[in-house]
PDB file of N, CA, C, O and CB in Angstrom:
ATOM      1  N   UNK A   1       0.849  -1.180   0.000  1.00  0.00           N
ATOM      2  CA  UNK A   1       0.000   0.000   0.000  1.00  0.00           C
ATOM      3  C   UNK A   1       0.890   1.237   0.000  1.00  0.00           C
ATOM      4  O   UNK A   1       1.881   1.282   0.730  1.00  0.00           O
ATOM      5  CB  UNK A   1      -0.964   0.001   1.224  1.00  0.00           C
ATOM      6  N   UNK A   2       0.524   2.329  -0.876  1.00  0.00           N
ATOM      7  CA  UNK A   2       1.198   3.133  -1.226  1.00  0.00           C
ATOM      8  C   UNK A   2       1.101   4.225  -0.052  1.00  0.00           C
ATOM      9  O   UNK A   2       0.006   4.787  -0.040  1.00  0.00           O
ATOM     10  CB  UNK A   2       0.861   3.440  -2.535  1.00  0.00           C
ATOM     11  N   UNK A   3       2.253   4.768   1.212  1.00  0.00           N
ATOM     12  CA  UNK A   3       1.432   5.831   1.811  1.00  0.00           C
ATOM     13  C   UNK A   3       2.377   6.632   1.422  1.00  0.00           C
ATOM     14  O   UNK A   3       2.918   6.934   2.485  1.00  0.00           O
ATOM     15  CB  UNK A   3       0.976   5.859   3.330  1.00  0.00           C
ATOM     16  N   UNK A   4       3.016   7.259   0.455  1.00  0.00           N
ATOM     17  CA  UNK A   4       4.196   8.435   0.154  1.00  0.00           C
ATOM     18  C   UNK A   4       4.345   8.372  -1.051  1.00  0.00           C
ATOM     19  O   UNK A   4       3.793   7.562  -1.795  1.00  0.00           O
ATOM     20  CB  UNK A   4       5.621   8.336   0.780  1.00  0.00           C
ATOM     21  N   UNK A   5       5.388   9.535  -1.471  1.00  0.00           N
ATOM     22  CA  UNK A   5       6.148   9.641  -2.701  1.00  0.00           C
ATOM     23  C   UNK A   5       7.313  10.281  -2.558  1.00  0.00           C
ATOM     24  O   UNK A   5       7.172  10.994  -1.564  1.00  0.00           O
ATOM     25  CB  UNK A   5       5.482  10.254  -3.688  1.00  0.00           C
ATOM     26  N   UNK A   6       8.223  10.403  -2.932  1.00  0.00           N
ATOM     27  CA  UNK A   6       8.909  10.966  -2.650  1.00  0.00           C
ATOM     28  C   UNK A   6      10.616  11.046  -4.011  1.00  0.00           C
ATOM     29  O   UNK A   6      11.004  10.137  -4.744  1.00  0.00           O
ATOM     30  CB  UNK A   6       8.836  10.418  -1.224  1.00  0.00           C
ATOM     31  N   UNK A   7      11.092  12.178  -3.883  1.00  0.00           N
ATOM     32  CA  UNK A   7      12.403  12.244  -4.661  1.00  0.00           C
ATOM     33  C   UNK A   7      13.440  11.751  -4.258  1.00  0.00           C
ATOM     34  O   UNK A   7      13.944  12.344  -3.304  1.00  0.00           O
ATOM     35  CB  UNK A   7      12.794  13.326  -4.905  1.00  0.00           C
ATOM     36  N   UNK A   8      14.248  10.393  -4.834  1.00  0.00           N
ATOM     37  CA  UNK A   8      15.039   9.875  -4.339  1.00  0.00           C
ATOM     38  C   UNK A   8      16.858  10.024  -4.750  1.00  0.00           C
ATOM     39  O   UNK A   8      17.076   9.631  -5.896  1.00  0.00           O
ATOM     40  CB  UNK A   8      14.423   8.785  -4.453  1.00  0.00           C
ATOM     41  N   UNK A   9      17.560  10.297  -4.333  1.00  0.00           N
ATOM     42  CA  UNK A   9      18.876  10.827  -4.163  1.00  0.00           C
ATOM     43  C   UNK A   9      19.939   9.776  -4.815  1.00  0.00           C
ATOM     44  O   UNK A   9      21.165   9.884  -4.844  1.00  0.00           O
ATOM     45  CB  UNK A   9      19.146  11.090  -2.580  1.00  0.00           C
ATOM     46  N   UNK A  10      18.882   8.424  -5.480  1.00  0.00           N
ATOM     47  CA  UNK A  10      19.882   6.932  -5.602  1.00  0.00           C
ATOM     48  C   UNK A  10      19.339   6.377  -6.563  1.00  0.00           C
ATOM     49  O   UNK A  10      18.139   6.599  -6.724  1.00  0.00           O
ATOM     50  CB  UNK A  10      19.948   5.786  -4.357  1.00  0.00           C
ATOM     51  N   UNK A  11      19.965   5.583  -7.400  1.00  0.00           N
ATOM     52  CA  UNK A  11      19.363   4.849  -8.566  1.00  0.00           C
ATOM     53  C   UNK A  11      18.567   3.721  -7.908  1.00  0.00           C
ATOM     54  O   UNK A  11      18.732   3.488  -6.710  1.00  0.00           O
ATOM     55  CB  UNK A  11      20.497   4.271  -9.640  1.00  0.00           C
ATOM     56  N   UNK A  12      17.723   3.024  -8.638  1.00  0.00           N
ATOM     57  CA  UNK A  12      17.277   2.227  -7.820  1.00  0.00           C
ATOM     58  C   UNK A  12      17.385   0.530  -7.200  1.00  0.00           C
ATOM     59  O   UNK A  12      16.689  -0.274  -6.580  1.00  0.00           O
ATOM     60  CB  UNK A  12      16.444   2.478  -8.182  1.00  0.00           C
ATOM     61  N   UNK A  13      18.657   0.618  -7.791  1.00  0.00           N
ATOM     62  CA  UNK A  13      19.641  -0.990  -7.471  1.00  0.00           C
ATOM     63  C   UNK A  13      20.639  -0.115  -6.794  1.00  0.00           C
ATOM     64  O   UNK A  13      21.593  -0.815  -6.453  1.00  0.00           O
ATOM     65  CB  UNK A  13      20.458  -2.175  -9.091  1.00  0.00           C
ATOM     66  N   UNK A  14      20.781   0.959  -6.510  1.00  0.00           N
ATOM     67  CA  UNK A  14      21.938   1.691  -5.630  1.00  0.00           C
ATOM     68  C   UNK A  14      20.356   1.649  -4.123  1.00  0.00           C
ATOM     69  O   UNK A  14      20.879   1.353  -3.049  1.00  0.00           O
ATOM     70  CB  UNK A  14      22.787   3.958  -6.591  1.00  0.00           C
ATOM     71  N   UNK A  15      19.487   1.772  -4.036  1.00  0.00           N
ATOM     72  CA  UNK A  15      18.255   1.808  -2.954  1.00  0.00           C
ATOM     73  C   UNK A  15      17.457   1.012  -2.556  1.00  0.00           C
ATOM     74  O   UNK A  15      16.549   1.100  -1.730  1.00  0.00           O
ATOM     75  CB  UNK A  15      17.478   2.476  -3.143  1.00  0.00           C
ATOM     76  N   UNK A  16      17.951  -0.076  -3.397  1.00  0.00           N
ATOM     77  CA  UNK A  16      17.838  -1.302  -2.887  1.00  0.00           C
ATOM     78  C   UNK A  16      18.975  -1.824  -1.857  1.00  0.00           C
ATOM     79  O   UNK A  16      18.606  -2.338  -0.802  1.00  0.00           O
ATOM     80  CB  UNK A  16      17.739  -2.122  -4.002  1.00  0.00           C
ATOM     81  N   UNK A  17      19.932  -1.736  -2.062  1.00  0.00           N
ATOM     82  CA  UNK A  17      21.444  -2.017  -0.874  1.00  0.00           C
ATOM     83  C   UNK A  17      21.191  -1.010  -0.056  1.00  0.00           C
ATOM     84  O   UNK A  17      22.138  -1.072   0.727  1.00  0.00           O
ATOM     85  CB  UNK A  17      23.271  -1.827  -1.487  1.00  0.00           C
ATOM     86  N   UNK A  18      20.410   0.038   0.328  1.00  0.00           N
ATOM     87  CA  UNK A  18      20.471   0.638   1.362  1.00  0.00           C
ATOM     88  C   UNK A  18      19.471   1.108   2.047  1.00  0.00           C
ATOM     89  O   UNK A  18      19.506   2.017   2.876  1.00  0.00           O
ATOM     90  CB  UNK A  18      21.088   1.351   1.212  1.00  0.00           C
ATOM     91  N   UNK A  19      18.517   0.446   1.680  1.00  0.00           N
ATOM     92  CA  UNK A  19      16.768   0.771   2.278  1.00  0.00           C
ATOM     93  C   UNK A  19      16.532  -0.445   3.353  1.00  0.00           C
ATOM     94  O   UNK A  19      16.863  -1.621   3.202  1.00  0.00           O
ATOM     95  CB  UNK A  19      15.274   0.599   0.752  1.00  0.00           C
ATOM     96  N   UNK A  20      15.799   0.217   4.606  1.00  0.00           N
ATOM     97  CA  UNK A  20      16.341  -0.047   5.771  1.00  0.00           C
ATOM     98  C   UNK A  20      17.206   0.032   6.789  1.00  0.00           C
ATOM     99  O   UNK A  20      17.006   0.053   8.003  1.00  0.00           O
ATOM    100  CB  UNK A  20      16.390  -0.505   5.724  1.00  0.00           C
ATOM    101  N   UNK A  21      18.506   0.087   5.955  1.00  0.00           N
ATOM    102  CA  UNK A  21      20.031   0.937   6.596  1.00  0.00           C
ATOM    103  C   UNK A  21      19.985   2.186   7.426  1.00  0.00           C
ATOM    104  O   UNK A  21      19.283   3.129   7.061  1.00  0.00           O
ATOM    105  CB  UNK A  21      20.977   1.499   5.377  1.00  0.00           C
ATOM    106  N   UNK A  22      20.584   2.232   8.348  1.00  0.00           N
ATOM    107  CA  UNK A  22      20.477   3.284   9.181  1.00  0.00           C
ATOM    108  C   UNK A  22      21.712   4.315   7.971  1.00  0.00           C
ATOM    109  O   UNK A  22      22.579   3.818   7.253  1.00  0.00           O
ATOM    110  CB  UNK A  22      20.991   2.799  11.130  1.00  0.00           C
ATOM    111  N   UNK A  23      21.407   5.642   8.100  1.00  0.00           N
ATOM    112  CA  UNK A  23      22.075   6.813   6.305  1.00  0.00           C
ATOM    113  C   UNK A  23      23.477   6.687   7.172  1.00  0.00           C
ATOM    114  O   UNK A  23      24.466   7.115   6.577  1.00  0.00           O
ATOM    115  CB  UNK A  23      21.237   9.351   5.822  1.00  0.00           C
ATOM    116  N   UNK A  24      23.648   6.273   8.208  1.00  0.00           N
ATOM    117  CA  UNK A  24      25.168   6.616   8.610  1.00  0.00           C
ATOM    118  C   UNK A  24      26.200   5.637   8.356  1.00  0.00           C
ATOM    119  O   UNK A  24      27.376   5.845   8.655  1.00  0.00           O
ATOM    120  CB  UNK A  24      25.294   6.875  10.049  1.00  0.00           C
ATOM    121  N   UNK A  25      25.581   4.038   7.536  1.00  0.00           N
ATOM    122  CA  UNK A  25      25.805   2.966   6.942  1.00  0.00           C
ATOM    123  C   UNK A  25      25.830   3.413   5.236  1.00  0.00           C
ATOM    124  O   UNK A  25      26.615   2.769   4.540  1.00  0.00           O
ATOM    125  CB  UNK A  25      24.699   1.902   7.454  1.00  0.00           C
ATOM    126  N   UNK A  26      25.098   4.357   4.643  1.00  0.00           N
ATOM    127  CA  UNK A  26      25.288   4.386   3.242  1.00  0.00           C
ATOM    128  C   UNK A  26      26.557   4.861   2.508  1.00  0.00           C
ATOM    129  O   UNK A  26      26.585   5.051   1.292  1.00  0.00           O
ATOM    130  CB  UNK A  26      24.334   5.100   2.814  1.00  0.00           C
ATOM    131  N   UNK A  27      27.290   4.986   3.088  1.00  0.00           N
ATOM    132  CA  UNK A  27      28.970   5.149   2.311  1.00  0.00           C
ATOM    133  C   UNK A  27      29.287   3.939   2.000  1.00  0.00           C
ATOM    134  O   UNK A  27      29.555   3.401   0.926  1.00  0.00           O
ATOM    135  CB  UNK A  27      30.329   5.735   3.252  1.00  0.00           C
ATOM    136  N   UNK A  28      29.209   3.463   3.387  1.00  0.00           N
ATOM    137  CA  UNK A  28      29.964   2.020   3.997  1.00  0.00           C
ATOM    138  C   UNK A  28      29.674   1.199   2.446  1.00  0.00           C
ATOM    139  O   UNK A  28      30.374   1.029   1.447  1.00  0.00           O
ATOM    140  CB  UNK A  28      28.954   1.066   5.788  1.00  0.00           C
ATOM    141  N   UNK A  29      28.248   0.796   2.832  1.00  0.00           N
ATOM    142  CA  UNK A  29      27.647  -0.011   1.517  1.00  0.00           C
ATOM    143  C   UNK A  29      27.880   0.178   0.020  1.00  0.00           C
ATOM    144  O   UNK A  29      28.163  -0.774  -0.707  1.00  0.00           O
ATOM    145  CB  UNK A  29      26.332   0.132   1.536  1.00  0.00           C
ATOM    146  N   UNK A  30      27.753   1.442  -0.425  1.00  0.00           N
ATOM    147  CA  UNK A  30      27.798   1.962  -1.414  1.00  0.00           C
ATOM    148  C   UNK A  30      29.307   2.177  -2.003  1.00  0.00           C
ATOM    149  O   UNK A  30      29.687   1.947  -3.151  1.00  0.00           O
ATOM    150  CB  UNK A  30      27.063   2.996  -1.206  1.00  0.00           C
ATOM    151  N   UNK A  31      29.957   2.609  -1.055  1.00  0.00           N
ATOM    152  CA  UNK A  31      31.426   3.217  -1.612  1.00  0.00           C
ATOM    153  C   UNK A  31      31.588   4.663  -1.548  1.00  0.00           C
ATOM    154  O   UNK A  31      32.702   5.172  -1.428  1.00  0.00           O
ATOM    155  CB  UNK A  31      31.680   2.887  -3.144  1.00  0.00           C
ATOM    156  N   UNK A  32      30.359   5.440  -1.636  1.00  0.00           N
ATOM    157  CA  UNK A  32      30.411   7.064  -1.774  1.00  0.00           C
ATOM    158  C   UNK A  32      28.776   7.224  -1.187  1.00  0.00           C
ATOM    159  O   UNK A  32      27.992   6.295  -0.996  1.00  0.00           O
ATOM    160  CB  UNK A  32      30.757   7.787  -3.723  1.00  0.00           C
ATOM    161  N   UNK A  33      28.534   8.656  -0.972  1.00  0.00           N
ATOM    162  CA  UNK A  33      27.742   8.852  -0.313  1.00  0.00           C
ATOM    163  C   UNK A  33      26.863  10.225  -1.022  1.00  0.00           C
ATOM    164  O   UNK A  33      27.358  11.315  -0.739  1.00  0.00           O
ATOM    165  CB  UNK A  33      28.375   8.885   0.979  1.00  0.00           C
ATOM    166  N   UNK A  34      25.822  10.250  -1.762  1.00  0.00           N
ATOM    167  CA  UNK A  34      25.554  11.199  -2.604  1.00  0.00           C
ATOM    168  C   UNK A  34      24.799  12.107  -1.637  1.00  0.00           C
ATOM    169  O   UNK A  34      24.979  13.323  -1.585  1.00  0.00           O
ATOM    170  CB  UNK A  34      24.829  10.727  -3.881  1.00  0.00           C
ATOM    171  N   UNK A  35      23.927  11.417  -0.864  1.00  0.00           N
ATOM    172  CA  UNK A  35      22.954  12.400  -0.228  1.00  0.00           C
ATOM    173  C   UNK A  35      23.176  11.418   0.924  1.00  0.00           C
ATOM    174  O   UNK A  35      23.708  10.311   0.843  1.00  0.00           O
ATOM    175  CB  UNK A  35      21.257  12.753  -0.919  1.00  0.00           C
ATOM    176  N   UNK A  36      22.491  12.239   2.412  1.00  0.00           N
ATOM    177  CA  UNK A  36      22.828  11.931   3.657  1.00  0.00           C
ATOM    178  C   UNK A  36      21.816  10.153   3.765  1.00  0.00           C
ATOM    179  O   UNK A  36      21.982   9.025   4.229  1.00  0.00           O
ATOM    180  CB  UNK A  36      22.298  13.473   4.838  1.00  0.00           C
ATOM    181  N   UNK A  37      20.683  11.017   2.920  1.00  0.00           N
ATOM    182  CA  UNK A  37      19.533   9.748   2.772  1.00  0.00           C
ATOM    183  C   UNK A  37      18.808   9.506   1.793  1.00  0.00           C
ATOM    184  O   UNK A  37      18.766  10.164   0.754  1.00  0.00           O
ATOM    185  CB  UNK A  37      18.568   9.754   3.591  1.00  0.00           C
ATOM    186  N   UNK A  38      18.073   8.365   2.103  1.00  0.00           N
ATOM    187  CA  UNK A  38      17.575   7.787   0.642  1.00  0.00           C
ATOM    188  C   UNK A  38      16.665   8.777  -0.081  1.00  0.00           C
ATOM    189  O   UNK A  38      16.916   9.072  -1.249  1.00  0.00           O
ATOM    190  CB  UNK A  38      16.697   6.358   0.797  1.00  0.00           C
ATOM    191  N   UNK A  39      15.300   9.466   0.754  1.00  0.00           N
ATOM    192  CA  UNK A  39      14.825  10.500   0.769  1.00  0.00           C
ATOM    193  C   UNK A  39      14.305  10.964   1.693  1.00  0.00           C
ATOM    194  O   UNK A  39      13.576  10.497   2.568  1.00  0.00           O
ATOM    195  CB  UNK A  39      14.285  10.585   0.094  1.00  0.00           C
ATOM    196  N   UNK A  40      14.943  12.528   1.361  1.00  0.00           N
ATOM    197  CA  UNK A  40      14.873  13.810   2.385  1.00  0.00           C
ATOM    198  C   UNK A  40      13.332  13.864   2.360  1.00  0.00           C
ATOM    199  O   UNK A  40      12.637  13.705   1.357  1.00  0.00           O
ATOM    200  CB  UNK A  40      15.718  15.429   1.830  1.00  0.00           C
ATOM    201  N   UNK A  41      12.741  14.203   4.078  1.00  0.00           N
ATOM    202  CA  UNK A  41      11.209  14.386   4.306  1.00  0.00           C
ATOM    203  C   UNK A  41      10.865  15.983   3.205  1.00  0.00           C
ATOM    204  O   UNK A  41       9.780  16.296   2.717  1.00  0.00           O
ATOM    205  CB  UNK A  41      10.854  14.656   6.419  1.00  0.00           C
ATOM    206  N   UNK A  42      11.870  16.552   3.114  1.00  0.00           N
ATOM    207  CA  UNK A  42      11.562  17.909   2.073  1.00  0.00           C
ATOM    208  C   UNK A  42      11.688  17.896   0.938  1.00  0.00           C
ATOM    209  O   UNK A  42      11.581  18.827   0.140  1.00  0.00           O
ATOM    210  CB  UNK A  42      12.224  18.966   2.193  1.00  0.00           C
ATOM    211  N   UNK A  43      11.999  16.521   0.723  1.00  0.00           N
ATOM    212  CA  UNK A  43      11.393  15.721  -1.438  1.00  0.00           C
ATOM    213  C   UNK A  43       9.973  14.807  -0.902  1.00  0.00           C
ATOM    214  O   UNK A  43       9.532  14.013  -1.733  1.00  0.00           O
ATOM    215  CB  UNK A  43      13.218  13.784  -2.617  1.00  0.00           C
ATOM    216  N   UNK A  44       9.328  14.883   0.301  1.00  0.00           N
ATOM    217  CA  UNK A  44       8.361  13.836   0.191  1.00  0.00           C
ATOM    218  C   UNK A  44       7.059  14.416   0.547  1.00  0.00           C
ATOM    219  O   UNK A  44       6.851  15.400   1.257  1.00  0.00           O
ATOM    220  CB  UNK A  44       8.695  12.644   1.056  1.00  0.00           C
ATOM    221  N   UNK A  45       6.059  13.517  -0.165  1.00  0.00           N
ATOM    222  CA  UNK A  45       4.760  14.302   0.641  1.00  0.00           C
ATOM    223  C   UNK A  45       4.210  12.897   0.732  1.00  0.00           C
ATOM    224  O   UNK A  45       4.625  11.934   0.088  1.00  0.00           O
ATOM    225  CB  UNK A  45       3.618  15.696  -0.264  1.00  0.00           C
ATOM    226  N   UNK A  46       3.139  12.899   1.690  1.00  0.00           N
ATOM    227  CA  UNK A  46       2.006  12.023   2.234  1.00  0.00           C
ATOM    228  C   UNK A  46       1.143  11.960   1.278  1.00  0.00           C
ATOM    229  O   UNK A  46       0.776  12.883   0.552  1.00  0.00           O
ATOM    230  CB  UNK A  46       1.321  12.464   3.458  1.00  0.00           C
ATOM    231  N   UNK A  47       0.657  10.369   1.264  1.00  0.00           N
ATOM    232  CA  UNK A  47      -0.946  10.616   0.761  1.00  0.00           C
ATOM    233  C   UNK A  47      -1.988  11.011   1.368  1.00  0.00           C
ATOM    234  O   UNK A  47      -1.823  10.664   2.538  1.00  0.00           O
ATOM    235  CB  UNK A  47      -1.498   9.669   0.366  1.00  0.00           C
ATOM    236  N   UNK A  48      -3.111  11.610   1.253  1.00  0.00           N
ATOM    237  CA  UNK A  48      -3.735  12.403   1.792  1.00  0.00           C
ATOM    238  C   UNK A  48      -4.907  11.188   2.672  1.00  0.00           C
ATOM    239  O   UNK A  48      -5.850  11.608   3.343  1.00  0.00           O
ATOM    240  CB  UNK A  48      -4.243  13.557   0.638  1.00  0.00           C
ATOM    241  N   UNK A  49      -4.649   9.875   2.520  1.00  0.00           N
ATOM    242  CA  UNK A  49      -5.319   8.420   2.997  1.00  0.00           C
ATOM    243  C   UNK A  49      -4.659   8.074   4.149  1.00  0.00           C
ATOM    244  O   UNK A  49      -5.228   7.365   4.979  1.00  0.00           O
ATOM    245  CB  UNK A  49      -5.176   7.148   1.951  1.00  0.00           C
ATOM    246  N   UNK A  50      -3.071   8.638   4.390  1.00  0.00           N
ATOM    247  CA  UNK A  50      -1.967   7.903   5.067  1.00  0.00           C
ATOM    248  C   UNK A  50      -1.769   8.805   6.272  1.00  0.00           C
ATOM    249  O   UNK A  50      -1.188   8.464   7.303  1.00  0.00           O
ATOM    250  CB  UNK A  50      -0.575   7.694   4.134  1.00  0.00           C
ATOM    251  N   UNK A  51      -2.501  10.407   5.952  1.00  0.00           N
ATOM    252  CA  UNK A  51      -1.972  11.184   6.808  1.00  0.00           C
ATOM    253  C   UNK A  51      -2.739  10.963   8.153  1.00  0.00           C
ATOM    254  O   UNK A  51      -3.872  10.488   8.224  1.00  0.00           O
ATOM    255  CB  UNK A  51      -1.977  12.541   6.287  1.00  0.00           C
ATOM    256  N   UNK A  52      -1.866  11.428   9.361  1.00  0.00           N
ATOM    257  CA  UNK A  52      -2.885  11.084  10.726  1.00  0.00           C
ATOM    258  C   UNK A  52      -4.103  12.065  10.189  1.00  0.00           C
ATOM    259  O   UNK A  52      -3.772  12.819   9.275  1.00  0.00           O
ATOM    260  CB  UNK A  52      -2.132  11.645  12.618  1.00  0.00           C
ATOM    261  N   UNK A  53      -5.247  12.134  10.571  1.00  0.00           N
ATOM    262  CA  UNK A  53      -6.322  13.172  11.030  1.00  0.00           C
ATOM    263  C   UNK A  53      -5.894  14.071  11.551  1.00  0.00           C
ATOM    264  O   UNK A  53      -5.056  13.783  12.406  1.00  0.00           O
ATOM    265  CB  UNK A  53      -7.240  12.834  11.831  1.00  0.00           C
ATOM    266  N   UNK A  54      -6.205  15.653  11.352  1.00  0.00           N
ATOM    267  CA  UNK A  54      -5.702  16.589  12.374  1.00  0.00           C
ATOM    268  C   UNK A  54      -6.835  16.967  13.538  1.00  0.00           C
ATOM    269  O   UNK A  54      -7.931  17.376  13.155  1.00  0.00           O
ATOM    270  CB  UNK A  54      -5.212  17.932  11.598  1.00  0.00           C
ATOM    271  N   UNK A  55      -6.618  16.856  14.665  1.00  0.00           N
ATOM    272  CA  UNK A  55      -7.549  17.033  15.749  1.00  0.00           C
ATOM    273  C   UNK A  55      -8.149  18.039  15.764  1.00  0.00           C
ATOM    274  O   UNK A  55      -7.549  18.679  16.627  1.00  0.00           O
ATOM    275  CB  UNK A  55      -7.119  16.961  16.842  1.00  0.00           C
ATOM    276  N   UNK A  56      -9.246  18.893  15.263  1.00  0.00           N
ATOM    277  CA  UNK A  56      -9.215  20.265  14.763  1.00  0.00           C
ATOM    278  C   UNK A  56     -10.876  20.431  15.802  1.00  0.00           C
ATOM    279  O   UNK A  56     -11.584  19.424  15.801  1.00  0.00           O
ATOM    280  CB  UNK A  56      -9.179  20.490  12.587  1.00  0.00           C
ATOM    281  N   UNK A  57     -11.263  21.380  16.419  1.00  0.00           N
ATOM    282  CA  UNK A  57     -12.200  21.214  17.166  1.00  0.00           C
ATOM    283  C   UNK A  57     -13.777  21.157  16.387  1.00  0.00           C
ATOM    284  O   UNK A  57     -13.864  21.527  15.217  1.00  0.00           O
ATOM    285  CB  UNK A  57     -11.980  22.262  18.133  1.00  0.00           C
ATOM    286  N   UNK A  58     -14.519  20.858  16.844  1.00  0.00           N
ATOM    287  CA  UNK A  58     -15.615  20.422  16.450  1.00  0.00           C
ATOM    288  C   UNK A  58     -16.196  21.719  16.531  1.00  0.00           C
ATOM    289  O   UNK A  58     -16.080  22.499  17.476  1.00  0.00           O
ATOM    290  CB  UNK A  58     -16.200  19.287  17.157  1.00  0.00           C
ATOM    291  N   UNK A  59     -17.118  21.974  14.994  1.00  0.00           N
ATOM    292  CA  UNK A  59     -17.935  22.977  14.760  1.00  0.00           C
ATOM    293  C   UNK A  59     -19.054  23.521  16.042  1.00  0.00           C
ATOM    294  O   UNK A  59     -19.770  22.686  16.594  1.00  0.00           O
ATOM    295  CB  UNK A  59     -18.618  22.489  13.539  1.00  0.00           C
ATOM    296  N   UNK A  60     -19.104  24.811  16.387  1.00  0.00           N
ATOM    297  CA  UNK A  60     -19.909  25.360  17.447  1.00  0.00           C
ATOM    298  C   UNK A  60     -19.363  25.032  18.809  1.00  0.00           C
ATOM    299  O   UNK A  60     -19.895  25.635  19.742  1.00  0.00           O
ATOM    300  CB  UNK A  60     -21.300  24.873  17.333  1.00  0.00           C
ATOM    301  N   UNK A  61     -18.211  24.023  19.149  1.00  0.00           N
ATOM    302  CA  UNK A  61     -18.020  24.504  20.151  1.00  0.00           C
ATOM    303  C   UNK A  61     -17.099  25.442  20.895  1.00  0.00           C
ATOM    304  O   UNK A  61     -16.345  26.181  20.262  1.00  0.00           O
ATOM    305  CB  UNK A  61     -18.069  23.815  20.471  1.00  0.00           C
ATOM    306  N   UNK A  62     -17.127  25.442  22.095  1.00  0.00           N
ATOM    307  CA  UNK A  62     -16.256  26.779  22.671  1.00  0.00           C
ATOM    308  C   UNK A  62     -15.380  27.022  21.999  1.00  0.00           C
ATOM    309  O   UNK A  62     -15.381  28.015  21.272  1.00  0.00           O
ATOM    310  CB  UNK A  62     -15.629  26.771  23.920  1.00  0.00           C
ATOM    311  N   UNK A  63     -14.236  26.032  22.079  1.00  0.00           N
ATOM    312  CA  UNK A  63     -12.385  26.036  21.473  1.00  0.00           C
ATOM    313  C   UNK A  63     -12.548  26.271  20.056  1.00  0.00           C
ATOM    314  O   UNK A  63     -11.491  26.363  19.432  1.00  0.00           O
ATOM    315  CB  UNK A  63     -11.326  24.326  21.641  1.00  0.00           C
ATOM    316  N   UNK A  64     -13.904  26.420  19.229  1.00  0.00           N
ATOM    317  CA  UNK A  64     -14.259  26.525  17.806  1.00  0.00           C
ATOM    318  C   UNK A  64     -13.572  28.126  17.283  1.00  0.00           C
ATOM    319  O   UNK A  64     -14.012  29.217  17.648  1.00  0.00           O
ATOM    320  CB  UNK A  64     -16.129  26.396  17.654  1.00  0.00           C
ATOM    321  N   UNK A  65     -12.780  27.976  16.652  1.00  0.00           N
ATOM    322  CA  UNK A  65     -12.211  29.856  15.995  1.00  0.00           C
ATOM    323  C   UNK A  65     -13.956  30.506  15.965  1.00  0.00           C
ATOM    324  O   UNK A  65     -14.413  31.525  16.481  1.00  0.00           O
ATOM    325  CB  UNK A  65     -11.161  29.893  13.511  1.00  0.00           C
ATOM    326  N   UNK A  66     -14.654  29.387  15.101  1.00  0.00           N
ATOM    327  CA  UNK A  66     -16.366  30.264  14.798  1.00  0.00           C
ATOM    328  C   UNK A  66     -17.192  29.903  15.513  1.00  0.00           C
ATOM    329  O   UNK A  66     -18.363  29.784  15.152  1.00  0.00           O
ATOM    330  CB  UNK A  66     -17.192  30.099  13.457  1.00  0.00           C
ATOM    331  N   UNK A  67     -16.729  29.618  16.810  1.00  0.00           N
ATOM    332  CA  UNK A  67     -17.703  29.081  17.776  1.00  0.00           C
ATOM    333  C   UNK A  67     -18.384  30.910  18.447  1.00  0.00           C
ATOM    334  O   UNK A  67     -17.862  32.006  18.244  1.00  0.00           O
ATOM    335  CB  UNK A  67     -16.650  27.790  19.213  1.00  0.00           C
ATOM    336  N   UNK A  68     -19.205  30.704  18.956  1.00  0.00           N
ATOM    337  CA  UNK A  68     -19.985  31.899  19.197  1.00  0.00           C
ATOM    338  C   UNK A  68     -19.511  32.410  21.034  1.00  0.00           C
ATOM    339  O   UNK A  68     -19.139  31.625  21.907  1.00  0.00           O
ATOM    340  CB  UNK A  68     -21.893  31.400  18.902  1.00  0.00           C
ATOM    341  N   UNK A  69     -19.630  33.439  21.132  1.00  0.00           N
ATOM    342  CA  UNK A  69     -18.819  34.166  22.602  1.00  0.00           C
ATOM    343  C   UNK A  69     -20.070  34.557  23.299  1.00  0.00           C
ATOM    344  O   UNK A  69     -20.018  35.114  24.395  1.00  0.00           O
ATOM    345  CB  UNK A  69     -17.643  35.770  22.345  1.00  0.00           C
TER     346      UNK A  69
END
């Protein structure tokens, strides 16, 4: 199940040898080290299925921004 996308920094037989790896192991494996990680959270976005819920208060009441005073 798909929950991301994201821009990846590695070919993808170079991200296969290092997915799972803790990034402070990807020299080691690889030989060189292009990016710190496989992909940066600021190449990735969520699917909009995957994301938590945001707890946002329920219409009309008090803690409501348009709740009434």
């Amino acid at each position: 199940r798909e929950i991301a996308r994201g821009l990846s920094g590695y070919s993808s037989s170079e991200a296969r040898l290092i997915m799972r790896k803790p990034s402070s192991e990807i020299a080691r494996i690889l030989g060189f080290a292009e990016e710190p990680e496989l992909i940066h959270r600021d190449h990735m976005v969520l699917r909009a299925s995957a994301a938590p819920a945001a707890s946002a208060p329920k219409p009309n009441s008090p803690n409501s921004p348009s709740g009434s005073s």
